[in-house]
matplotlib code that plots the C-alpha trace (Angstrom):
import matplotlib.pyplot as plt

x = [0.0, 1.5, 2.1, -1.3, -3.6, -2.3, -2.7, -6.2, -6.9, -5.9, -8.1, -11.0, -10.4, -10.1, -13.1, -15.2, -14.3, -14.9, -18.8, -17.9, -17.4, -13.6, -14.6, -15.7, -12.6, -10.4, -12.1, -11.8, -8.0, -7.6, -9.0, -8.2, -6.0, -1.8, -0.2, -3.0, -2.7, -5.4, -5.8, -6.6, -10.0, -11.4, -10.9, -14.0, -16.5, -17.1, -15.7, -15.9, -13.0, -12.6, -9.6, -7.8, -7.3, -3.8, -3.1, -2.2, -4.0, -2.6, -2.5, -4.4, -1.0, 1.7, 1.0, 2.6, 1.5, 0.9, 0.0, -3.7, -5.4, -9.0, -10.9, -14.2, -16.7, -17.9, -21.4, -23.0, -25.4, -28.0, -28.5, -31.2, -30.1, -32.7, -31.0, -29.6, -33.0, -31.7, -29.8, -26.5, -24.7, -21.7, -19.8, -20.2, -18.8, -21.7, -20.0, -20.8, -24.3, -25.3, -23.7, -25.8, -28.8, -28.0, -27.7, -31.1, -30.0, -26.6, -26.5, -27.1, -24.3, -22.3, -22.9, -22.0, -18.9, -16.0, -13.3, -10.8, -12.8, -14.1, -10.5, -11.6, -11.9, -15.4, -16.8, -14.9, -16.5, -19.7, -19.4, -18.8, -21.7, -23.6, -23.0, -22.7, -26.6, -27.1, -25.7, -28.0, -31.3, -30.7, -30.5, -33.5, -36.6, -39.2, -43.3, -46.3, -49.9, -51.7, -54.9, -57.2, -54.8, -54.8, -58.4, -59.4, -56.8, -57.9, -61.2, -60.0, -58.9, -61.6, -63.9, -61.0, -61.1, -64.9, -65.4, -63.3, -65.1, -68.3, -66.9, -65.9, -69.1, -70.6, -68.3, -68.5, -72.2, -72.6, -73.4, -71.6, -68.2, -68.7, -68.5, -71.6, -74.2, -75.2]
y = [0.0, 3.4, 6.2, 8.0, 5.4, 4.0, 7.5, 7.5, 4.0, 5.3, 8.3, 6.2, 3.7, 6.2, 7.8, 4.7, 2.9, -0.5, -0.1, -1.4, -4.7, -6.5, -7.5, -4.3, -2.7, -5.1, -5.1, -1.1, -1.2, -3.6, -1.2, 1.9, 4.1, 3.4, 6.6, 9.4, 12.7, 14.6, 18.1, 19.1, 21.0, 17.3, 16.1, 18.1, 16.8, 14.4, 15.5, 12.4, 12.9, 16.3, 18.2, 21.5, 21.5, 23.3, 24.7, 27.8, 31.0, 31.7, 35.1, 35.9, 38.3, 36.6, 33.3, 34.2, 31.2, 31.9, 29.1, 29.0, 26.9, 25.7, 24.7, 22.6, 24.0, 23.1, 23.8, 23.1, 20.8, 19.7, 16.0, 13.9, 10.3, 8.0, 5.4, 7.9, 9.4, 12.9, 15.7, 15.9, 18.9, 18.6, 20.1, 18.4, 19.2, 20.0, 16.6, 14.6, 16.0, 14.6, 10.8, 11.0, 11.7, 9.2, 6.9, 7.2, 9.4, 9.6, 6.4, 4.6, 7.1, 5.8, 2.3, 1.9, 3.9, 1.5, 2.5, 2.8, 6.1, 7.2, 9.3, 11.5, 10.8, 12.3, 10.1, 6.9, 7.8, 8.3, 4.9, 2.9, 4.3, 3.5, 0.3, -0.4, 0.9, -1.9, -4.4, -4.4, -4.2, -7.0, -9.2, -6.7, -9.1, -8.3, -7.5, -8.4, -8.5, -10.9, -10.1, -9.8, -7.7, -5.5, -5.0, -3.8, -1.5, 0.1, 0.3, 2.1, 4.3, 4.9, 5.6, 8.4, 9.5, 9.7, 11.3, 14.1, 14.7, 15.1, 17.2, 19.7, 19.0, 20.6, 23.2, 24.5, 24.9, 26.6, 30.3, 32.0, 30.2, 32.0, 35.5, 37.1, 36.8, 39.9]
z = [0.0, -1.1, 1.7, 0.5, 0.7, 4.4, 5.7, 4.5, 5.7, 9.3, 8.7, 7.7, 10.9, 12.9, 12.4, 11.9, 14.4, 15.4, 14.3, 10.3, 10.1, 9.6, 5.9, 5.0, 6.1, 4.4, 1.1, 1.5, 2.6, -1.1, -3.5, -1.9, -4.5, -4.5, -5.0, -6.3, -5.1, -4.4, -4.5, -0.2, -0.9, -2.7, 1.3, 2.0, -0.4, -3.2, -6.5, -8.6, -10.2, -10.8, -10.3, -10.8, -14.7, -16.5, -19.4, -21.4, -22.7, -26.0, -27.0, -30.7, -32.1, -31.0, -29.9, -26.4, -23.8, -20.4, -17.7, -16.2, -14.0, -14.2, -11.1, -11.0, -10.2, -6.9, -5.4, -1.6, -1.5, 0.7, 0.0, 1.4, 2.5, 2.7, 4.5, 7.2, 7.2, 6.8, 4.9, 4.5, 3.5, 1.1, -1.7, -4.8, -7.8, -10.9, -12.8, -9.8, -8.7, -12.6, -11.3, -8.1, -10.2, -12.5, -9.9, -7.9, -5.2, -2.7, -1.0, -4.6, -6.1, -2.8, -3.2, -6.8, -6.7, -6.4, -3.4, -6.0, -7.7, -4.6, -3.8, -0.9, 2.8, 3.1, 0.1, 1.9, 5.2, 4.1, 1.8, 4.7, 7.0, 4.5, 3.6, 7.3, 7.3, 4.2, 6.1, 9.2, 7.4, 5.5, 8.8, 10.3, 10.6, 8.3, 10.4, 8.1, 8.8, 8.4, 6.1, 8.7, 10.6, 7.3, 7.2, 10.5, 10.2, 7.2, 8.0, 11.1, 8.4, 6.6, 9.5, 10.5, 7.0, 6.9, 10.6, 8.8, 5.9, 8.4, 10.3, 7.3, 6.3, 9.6, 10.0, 6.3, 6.5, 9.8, 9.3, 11.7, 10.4, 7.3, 9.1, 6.7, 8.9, 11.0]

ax = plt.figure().add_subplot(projection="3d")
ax.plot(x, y, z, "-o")
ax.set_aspect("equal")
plt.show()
C-alpha cells in the first residue's frame, strides 16, 4: 500500500471505528488508491473525479502562452439520504451532482462507486456508514400482517377519514363560520 492510501486507511479507521465490520474494512484497505494525489479542498466533499485542470492562454498576435489553471466548479449541496433518514450537506462538484442523479440518489451514487474512484476521505466515510446501514437491514426481521390484521386496520382508516369529511361538512355549512351573517 503506497504512503497516500495507508494515511487515508488510518483516517477512515479512525473515524469509523470499530462499528464497520472487519470484511468491509479489508475489502476497503484492497482497492483503496496506490499513490494518487489529491488536491486538499477534494478532502471536504465528493468531486468524482474532478480536479484542478492546466493549461495555457494563447495570446491571438503573437502566440505568447501563459500558464492557467481551471478549477471545477464546486457547489454546496443539501443531499437527502434515505437510509440515514436525513440531509446531509456537502460540496459536490456540478460533474458529480449529474452521477448522483444518475444513480437514484446519494446512498445509490455511494454504493455503486468502487473504493478505487471514490478518492476523498469524506466520500470513503460516508461509503462505509452507508454500507454499514445496508448491512444491518438485511438481517433486520421483516413484520407483516396478516390479512385480517390489514383489514381492521384500514377500515380504522376509513372511518378516520370519513369522521373528517363530516366534520368539514358541519363546520362549512354553519353560518356563523362564514363570518356574513349579521
Amino acid at each position: 500500500m503506497a504512503f497516500r492510501s495507508q494515511q487515508l486507511y488510518k483516517k477512515m479507521v479512525k473515524k469509523v471505528g470499530d462499528s464497520v465490520p472487519p470484511k468491509v474494512m479489508e475489502s476497503m484497505k484492497k482497492s483503496l488508491p496506490n499513490s494518487k494525489l489529491v488536491m486538499g479542498r477534494a478532502n471536504r466533499g465528493i468531486f468524482a473525479g474532478r480536479h484542478i485542470q492546466f493549461g495555457n492562454n494563447v495570446s491571438e498576435d503573437g502566440g505568447n502562452k501563459t500558464r492557467r489553471t481551471w478549477k471545477p466548479n464546486v457547489q454546496e449541496k443539501r443531499l437527502f439520504s434515505y437510509a440515514l433518514d436525513r440531509h446531509i450537506r456537502v460540496k459536490v462538484t456540478t460533474h458529480a451532482l449529474r452521477c448522483i442523479d444518475k444513480a437514484g440518489g446519494i446512498d445509490e451514487y455511494l454504493l455503486k462507486t468502487p473504493y478505487q474512484r471514490m478518492d476523498t476521505e469524506m466520500g470513503l466515510l460516508w461509503k462505509a456508514k452507508i454500507e454499514k446501514l445496508y448491512q444491518e437491514l438485511g438481517q433486520a426481521e421483516a413484520f407483516f400482517f396478516s390479512p385480517e390484521e390489514e383489514a381492521r386496520i384500514e377500515a380504522g382508516f376509513e372511518e378516520y377519514r370519513a369522521a373528517r369529511r363530516a366534520a368539514k361538512k358541519s363546520s362549512s355549512q354553519d353560518p356563523a363560520a362564514e363570518g356574513g351573517a349579521s
